[in-house]
C-alpha positions as CSV (number, residue, x, y, z in Angstrom):
1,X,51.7,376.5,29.1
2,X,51.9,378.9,26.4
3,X,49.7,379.8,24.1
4,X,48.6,382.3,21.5
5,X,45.7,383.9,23.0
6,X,44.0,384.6,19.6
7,X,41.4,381.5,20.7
8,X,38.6,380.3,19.5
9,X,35.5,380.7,22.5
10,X,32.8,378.1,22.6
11,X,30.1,376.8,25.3
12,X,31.1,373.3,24.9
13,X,34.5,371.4,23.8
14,X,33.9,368.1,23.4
15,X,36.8,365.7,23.2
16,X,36.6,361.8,21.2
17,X,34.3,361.2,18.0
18,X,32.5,358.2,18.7
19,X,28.9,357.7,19.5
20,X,28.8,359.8,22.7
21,X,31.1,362.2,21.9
22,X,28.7,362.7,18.6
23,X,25.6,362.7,20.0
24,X,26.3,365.1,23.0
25,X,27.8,367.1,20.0
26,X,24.4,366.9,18.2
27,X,22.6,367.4,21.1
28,X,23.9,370.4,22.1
29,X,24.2,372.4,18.9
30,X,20.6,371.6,18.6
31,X,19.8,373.6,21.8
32,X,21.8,376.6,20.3
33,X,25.3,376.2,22.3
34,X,28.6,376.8,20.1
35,X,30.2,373.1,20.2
36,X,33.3,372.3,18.8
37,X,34.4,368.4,19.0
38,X,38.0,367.2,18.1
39,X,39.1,363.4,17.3
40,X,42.7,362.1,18.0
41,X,41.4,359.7,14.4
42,X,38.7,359.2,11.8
43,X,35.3,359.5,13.2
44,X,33.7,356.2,15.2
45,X,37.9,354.6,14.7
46,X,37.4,352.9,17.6
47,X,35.2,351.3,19.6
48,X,32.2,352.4,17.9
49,X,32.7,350.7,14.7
50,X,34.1,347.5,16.4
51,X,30.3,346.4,18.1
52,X,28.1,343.7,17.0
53,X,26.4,346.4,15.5
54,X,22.9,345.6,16.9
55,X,20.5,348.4,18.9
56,X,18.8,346.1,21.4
57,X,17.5,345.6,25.2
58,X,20.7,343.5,26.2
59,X,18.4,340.2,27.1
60,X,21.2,338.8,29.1
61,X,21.6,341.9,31.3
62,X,18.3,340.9,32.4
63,X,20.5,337.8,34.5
64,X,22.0,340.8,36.2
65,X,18.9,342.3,36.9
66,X,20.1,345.8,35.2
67,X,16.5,346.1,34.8
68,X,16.5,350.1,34.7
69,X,19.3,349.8,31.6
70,X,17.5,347.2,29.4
71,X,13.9,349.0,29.9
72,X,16.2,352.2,28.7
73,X,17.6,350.7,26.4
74,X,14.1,348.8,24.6
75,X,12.2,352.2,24.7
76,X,14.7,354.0,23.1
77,X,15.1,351.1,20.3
78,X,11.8,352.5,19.2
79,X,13.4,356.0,19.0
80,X,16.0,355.3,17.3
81,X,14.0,353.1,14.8
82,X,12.0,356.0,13.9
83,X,14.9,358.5,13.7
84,X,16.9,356.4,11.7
85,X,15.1,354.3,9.4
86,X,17.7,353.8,6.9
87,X,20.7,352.3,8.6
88,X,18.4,350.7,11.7
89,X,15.9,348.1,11.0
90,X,14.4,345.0,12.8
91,X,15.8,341.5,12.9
92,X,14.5,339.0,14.5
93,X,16.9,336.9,16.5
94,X,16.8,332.9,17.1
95,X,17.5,331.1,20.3
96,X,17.9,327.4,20.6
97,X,17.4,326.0,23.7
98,X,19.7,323.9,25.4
99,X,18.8,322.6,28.3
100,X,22.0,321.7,29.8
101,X,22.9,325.9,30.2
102,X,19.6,327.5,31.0
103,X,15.8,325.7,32.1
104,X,13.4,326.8,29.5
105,X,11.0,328.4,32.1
106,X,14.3,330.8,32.7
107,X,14.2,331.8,29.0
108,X,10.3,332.1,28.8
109,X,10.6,334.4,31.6
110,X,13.0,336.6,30.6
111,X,11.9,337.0,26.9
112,X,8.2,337.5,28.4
113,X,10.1,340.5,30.4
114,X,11.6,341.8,27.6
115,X,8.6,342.2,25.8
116,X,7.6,343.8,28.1
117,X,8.9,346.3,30.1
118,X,10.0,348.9,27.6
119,X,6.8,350.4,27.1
120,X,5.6,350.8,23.1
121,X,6.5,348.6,20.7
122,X,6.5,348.3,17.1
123,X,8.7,344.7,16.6
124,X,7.0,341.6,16.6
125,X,7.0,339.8,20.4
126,X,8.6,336.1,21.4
127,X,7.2,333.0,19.9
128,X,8.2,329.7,20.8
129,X,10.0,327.8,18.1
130,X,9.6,323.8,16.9
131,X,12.8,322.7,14.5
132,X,10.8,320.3,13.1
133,X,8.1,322.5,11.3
134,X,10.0,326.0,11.7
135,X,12.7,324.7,9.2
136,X,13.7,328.4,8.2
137,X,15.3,328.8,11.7
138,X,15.8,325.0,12.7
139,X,17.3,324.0,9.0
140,X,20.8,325.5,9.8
141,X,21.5,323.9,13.5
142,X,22.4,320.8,14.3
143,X,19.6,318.2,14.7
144,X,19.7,317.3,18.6
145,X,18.2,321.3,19.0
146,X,14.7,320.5,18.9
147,X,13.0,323.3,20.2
148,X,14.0,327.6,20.7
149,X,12.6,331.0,20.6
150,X,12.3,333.8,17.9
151,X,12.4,337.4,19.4
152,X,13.1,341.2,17.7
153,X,15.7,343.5,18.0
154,X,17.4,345.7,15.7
155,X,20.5,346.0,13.1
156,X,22.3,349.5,13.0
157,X,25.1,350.8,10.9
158,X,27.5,351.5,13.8
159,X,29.9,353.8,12.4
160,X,27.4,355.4,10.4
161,X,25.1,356.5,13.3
162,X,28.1,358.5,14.4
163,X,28.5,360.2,11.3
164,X,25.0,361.0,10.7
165,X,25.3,362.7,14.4
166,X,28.2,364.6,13.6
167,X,26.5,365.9,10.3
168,X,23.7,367.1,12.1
169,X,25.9,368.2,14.5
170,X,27.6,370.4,12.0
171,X,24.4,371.3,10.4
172,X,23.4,373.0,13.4
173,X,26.4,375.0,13.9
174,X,29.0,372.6,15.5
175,X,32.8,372.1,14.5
176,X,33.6,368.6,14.0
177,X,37.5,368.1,14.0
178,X,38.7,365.0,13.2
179,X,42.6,363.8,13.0
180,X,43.1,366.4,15.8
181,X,44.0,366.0,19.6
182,X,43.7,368.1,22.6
183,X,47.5,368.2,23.7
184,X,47.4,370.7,26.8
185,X,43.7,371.5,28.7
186,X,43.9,373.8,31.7
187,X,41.2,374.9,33.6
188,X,41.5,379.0,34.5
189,X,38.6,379.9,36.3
190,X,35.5,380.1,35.0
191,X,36.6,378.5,31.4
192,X,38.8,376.0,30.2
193,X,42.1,376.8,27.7
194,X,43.0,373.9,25.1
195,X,45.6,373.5,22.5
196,X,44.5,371.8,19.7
197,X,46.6,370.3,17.1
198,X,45.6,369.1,13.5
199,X,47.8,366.2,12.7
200,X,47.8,365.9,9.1
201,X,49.1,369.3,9.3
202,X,51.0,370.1,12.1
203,X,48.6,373.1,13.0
204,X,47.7,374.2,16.2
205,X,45.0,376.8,17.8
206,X,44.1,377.9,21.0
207,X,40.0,377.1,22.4
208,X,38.4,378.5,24.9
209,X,35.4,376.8,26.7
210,X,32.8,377.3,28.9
211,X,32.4,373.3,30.0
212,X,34.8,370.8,28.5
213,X,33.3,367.0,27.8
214,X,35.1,364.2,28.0
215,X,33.7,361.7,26.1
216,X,37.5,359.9,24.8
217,X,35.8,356.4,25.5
218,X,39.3,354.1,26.2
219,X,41.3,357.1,26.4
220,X,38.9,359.3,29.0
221,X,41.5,358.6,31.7
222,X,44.6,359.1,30.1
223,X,42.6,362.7,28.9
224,X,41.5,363.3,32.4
225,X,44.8,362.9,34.6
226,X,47.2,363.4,31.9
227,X,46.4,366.1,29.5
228,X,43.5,368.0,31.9
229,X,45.6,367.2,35.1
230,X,42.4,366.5,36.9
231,X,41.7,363.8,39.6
232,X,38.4,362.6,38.9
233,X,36.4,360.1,41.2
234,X,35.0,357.3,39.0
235,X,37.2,354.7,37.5
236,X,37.3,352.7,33.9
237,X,37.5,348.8,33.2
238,X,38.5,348.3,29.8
239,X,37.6,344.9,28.4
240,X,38.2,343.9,24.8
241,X,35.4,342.2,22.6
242,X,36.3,340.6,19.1
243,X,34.6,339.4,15.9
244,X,35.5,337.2,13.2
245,X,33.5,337.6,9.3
246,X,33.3,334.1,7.7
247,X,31.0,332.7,4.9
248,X,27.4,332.8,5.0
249,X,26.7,329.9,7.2
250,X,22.5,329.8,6.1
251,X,20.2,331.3,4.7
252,X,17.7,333.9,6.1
253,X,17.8,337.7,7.5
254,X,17.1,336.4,11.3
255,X,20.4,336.1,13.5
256,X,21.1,333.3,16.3
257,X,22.1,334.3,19.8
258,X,24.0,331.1,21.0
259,X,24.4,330.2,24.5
260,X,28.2,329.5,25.8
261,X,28.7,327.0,27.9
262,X,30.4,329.9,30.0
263,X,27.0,331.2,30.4
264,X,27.7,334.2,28.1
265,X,26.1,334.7,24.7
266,X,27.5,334.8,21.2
267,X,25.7,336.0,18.1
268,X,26.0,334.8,14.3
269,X,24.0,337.7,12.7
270,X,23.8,338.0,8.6
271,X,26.7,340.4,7.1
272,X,26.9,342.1,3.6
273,X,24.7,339.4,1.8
274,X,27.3,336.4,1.3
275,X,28.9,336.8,4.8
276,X,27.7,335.8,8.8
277,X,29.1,338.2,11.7
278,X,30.1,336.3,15.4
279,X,30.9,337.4,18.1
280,X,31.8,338.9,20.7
281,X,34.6,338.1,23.2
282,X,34.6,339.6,26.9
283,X,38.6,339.6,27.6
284,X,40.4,342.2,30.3
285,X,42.6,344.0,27.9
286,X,45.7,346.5,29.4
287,X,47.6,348.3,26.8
288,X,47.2,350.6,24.1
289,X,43.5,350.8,22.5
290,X,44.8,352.2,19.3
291,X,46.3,348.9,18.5
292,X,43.7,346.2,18.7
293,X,43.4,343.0,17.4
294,X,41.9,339.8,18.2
295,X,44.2,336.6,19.5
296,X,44.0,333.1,18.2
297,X,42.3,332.2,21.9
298,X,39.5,334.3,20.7
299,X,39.3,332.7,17.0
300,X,39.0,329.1,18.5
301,X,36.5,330.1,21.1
302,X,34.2,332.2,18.7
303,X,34.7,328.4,15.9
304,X,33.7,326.3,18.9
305,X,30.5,328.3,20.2
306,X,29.3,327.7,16.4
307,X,30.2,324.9,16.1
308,X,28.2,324.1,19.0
309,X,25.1,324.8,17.2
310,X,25.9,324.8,13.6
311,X,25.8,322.0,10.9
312,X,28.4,324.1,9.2
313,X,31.7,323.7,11.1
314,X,33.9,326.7,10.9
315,X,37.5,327.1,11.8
316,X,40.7,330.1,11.9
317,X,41.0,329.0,8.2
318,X,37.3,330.2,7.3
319,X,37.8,333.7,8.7
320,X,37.8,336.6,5.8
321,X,38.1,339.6,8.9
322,X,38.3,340.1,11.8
323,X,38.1,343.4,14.5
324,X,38.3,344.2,17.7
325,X,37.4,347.0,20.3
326,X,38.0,348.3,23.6
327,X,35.2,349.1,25.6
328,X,35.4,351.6,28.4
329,X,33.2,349.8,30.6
330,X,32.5,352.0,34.3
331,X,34.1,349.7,37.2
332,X,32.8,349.8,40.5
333,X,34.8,346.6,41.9
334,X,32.1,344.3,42.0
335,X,32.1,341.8,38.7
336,X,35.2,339.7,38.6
337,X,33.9,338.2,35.2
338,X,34.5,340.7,32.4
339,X,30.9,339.5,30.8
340,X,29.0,341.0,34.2
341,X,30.1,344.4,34.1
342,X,27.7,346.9,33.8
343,X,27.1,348.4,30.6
344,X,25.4,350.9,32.0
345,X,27.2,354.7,31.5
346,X,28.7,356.8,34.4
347,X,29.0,360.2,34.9
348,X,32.1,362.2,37.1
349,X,31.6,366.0,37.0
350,X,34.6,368.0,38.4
351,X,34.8,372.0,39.2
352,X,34.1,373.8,42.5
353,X,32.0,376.6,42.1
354,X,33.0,379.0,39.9
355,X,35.3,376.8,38.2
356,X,34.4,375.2,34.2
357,X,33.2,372.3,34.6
358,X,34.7,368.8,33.4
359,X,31.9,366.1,32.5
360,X,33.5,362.6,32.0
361,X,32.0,359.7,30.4
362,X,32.3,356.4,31.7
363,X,31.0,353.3,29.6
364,X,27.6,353.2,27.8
365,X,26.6,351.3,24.9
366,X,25.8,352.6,21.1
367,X,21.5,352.0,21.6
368,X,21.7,354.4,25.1
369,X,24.1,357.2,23.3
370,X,20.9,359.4,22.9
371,X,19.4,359.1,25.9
372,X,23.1,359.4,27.3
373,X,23.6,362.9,25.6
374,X,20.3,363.8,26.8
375,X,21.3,363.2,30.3
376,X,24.6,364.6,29.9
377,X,23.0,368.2,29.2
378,X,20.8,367.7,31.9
379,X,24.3,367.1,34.5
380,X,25.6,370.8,32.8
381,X,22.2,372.2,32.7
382,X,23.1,374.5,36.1
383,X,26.3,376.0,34.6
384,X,24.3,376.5,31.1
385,X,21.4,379.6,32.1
386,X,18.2,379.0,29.9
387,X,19.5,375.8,28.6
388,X,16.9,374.7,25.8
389,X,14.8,371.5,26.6
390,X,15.9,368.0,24.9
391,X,14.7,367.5,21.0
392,X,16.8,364.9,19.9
393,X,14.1,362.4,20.7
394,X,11.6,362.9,17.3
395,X,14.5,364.3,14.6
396,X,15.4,362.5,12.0
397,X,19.0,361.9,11.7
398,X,20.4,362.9,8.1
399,X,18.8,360.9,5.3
400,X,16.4,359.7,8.1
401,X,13.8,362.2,6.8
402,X,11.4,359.5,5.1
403,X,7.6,359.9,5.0
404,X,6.5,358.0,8.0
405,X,9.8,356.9,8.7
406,X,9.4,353.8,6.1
407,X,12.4,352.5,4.0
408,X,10.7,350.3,2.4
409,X,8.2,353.2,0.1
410,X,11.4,355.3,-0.3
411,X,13.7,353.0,-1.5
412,X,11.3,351.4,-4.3
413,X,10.5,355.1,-5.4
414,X,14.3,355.5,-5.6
415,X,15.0,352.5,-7.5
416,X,11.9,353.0,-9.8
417,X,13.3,356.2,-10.8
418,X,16.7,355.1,-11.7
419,X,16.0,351.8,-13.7
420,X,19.6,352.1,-14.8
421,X,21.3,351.9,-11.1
422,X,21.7,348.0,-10.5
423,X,19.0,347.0,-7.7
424,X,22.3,345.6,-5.5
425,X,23.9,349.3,-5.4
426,X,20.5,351.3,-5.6
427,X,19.1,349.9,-1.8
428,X,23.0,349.9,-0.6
429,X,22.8,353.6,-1.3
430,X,19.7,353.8,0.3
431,X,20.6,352.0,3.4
432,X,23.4,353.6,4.0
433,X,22.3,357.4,3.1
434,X,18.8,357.1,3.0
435,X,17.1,360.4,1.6
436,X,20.5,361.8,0.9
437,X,21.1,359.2,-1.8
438,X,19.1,361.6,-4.0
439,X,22.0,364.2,-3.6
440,X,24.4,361.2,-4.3
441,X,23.4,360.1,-7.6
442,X,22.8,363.6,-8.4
443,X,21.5,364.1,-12.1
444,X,23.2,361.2,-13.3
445,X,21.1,359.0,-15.6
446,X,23.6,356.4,-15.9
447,X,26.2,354.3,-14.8
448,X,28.8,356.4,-16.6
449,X,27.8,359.4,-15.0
450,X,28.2,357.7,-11.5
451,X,32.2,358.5,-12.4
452,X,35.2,355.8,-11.8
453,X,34.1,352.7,-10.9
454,X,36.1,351.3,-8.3
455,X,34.0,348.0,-8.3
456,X,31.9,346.4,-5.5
457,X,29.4,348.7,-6.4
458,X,31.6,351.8,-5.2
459,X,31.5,355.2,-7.6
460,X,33.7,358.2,-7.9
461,X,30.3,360.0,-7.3
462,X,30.0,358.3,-3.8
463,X,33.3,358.6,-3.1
464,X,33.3,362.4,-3.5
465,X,30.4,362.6,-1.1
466,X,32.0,360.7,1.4
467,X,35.1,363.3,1.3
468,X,33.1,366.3,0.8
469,X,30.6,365.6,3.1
470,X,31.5,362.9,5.3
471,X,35.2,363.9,6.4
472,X,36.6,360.8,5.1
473,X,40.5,360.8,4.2
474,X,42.0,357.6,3.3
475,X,40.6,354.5,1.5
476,X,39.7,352.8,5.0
477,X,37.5,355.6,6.0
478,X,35.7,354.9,3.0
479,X,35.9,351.2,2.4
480,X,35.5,350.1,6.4
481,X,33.8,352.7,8.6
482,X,31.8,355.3,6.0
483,X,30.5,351.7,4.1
484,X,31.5,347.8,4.3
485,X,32.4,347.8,0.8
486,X,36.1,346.6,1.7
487,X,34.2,342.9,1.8
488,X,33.4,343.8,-1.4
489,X,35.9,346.2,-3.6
490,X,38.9,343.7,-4.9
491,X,42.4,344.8,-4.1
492,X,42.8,346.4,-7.2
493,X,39.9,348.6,-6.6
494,X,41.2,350.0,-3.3
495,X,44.6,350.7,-5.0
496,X,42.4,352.5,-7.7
497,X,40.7,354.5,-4.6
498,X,43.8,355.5,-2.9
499,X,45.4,356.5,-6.0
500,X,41.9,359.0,-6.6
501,X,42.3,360.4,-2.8
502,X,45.7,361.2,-3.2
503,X,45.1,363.2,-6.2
504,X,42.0,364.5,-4.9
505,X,43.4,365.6,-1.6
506,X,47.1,366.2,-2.5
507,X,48.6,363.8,-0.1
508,X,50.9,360.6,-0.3
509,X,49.2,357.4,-1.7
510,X,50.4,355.6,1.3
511,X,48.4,358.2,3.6
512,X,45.2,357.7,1.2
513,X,45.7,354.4,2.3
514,X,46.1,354.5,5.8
515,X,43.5,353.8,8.6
């Protein structure tokens, strides 16, 4: 191909912007390398703002004995717990027991492991639950469930924890590129040559690497043989899970995690105050990942493990949103069921010696991505000389920098000091930028100063962050991945918001408005 050789040369080109892509990003321009990582979209556009947005074990993987992965993934709960107080917290989840799908000893046993085998812990452990005096829990389900089981996991702001990765990232030194694709990668000896191209603009430049990642998540195939022209030995499963937003169905902060009668699981988890998350579907999906969206199968399926469980019947009509992902799941040809493939990550590293390297990543899940990038720089460690050690482990993550790592003491102080920010949009702010909401809301010392009010709680100040800081471009970046406030904003509002980022950034309404 050709190319302007006036390139740009890095150690590291990492290709996709979700949560691995932005945590080996971190990672690495932590330990001093140049990194610069590019996004075909927004930031966390695709599978990592479509999860059930929980940092937990994985209980049921226990069934599949991935013992290794769930005692991974519990230890580094605590991790991320103290690195990112703000947008991670504990929830404790309910289980009803039916005894028609699982003997009790089976779930006694497995929650007694999962206590268990991840070393430290700060959440409460398992209890066993009665309906008739634990009302709290047993009020909401239907009254043949007598008897079930409280355990702790954690809540995290998906889409968020990849933002707050790519800020540090970009805080240390790294160039985070999204809305721009690698069109042409070659590999000339000892580094690799890509052509970048910016796609709001039309602008391309030349990069030169010393170790290209491939961290494209549904796409890391089509990136490997297509655009890198490589081989590569491991192979991807790509298997499409859904959720559906309705109205609260109970009260509470704890969550339910519903047995199927397909043997999988299915969560009903509290959402933005007046709403109650389910999910997730486990479907083979073939086609184009960009364009996603759950079927009416998956609706009625999702209604009826409820409604199972539920005194609150819910149906398609009860269904405010709804999203869906691909996940890029590693396949090794041994699970016929969607549900039982690992979720476990994979890596394939290419290059003979001499050669740049290729690293691919192959599945993973949003609580491993640390310990993922970690392992990743340990795979490129040879072709890196002197390679710092791992630090990720005990920084804070932007806004995460709380005395103690405790929400709670910060987010009082906060709101004491701004008696004129309604309580509802003070701890949103908090939650969502933690120590950073102190650069937010500024010098402002009232609601006027906050700017245009866009309503839901959403402020021009806010809004100006998010572009300034946060790379967002269009009202969805704002309203549905930088903050949930499209539950919230009326329809007015977001025409108000596109209007604002047109003018702000110079562009088209209808691309302000765009995903």
């Amino acid at each position: 191909m050709e190319m302007d050789r006036q390139d740009t040369a890095v150690d590291l080109l990492v290709i996709g912007g979700g949560i691995n892509g932005a945590g080996i990003a971190r990672d690495a321009a932590g330990r001093g390398l140049s990194v610069i990582l590019c996004e075909q979209a927004d930031l966390a556009s695709a599978t990592s703002s479509s999860s059930s947005k929980l940092i937990h074990g994985g209980l049921r993987y226990l069934e599949q004995y991935e013992f290794r992965l769930v005692r991974e993934a519990l230890a580094e709960r605590e991790v991320l717990l103290r690195i990112a107080p703000h947008i991670i917290w504990p929830m404790r989840f309910v289980l009803p027991h039916n005894r028609l799908l699982r003997p009790a000893w089976m779930i006694r046993l497995g929650l007694f492991l999962y206590d268990h085998i991840g070393g430290r812990r700060s959440l409460p452990g398992t209890r066993s639950l009665d309906f008739r005096t634990d009302r709290a829990e047993g009020a909401p389900l239907k009254p043949e469930l007598a008897r079930g089981f409280a355990y702790s996991d954690c809540w995290v702001e998906d889409s968020r924890l990849v933002v707050l990765n790519a800020m540090d990232a970009r805080a240390r030194g790294a160039e985070i590129l999204p809305r721009t694709r690698c069109v042409e990668a070659r590999r000339e000896g000892d580094r690799w040559t890509a052509r970048l191209k910016d796609l709001a603009t039309g602008a391309e430049r030349v990069v030169t690497a010393r170790i290209l990642v491939n961290a494209a998540g549904p796409w890391v195939e089509r990136f490997l043989h297509g655009i890198a022209g490589q081989k590569g030995s491991a192979h991807m499963r790509l298997v499409k899970g859904s959720h559906i937003v309705v109205p609260r169905l109970y009260e509470g902060d704890h969550a339910y995690i519903l047995q199927n009668t397909d043997r999988r699981v299915i969560f009903a988890i509290p959402y933005e105050h007046r709403f109650t998350l389910i999910g997730t579907t486990d479907i083979p999906f073939q086609g184009d990942a960009s364009d996603v969206r759950i079927d009416p199968e998956e609706t009625a399926y999702l209604c009826a493990a409820v409604n199972r469980y539920f005194r609150t019947e819910i149906g398609p009509q009860d269904v405010v949103r709804s999203y869906s992902g691909v996940r890029p799941l590693y396949d090794d040809d041994s699970a016929a069921n969607p549900s039982t493939v690992t979720r476990d990550y994979v890596f394939d590293l290419s290059g003979d010696a001499g050669e740049a390297p290729l690293l691919s990543i192959y599945g993973g899940k949003i609580t491993t991505y640390r310990r993922l990038a970690e392992h990743a720089m340990d795979k490129l460690a040879g072709f890196i000389p002197g390679l710092a050690p791992s630090w990720t482990a005990t920084a804070p993550l932007p806004g995460g920098d709380m005395p103690d790592a405790r929400f709670d003491p910060f987010a009082a102080a906060f709101k004491a000091r701004r008696p004129w920010l309604p309580a509802a949009v003070a701890q949103r702010l908090c939650r969502l930028y933690g120590t950073m909401a102190e650069e937010i809301v500024g010098a402002a010392a009232s609601l006027q100063d906050m700017g245009a009010d866009f309503g839901g709680g959403l402020y021009e100040r806010e809004a100006a962050w998010l572009v300034e800081r946060e790379w967002a471009r269009t009202a969805d970046d704002i309203l549905w991945r930088r903050t949930k406030l499209g539950l919230h904003v009326p329809a007015e509002g977001a025409e108000r918001l596109a209007d604002w980022l047109a003018q702000r950034l110079g562009g088209s309404k209808s691309l302000a408005q765009a995903s």
